[in-house]
N, C-alpha and C positions, 0 to 999 in steps of 0.2 A: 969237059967244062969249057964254055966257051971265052973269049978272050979278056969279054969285059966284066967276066963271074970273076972271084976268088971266093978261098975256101978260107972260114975264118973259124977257129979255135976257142968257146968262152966257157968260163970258167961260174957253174952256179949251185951253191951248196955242198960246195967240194966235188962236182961232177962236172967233168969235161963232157963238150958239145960242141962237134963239127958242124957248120951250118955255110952255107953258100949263099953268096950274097955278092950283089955287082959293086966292083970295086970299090964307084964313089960313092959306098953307102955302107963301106967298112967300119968310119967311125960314129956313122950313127948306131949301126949294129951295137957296136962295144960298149956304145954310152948305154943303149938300151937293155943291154946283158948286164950293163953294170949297177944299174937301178933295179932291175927286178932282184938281183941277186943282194943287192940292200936290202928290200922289201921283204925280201921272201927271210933274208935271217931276222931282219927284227920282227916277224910276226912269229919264225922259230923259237926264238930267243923270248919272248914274251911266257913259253911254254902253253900256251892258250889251245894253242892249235899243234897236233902229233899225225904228223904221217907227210911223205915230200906229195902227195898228190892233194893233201888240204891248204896246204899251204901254200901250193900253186895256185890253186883257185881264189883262196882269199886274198894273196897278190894280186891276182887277174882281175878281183872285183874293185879293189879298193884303187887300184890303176884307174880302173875304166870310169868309179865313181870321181877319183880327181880330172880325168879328161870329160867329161860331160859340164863339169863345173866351172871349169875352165871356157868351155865355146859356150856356156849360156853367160861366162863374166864378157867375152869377146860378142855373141850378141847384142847384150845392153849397151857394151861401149861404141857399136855401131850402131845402134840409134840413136844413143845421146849425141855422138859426133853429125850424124844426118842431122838431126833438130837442131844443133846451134848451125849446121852450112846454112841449113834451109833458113834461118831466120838471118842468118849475115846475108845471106842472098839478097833478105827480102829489105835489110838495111841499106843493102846498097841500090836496089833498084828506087826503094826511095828518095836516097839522096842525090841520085840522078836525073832522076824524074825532077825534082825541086830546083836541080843546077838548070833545065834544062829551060825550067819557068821563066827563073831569072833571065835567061837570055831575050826573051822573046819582048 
């Protein structure tokens, strides 16, 4: 393993997982081992779903459906944020334009 890998140990559904991973990306590992291993008991726990390979996927979908929802909240709020620049823009090129009257 090279210098800047370490080897990181997590813990999910009572089953250890050695997983390798560059150092500065250790605690995102953990946080992310540490959330699917939420996920995946409370859809255990729910009793809904039996067997760790269903319950990996319906983790994996119900992840993936909150990360899609999320970059389509983060698109709209980048274009509402474009459409007020673009009209402060267009506020101020007005009131420039108007100062610029006055001078003349």
């Amino acid at each position: 393993m090279s210098e800047n890998m370490t080897q990181v140990s997590v813990r999910i559904l009572e089953k250890e997982y050695q997983i390798a991973c560059p150092v500065d990306a250790r605690t995102d590992l953990l946080n992310s081992a540490a959330m699917l291993n939420s996920k995946m008991r409370e859809i255990r726990d729910s009793g809904k779903v039996i067997g760790l390979d269903r319950i990996a996927v319906m983790a994996a979908l119900n992840m993936a459906n909150e990360l899609i929802k999320a970059h389509s909240r983060d698109e709209e709020i980048e274009l509402s944020l474009g459409n007020r620049l673009k009209t402060m823009r267009e506020r101020v090129e007005v009131a420039v334009q108007k100062g610029r009257q006055l001078e003349f």
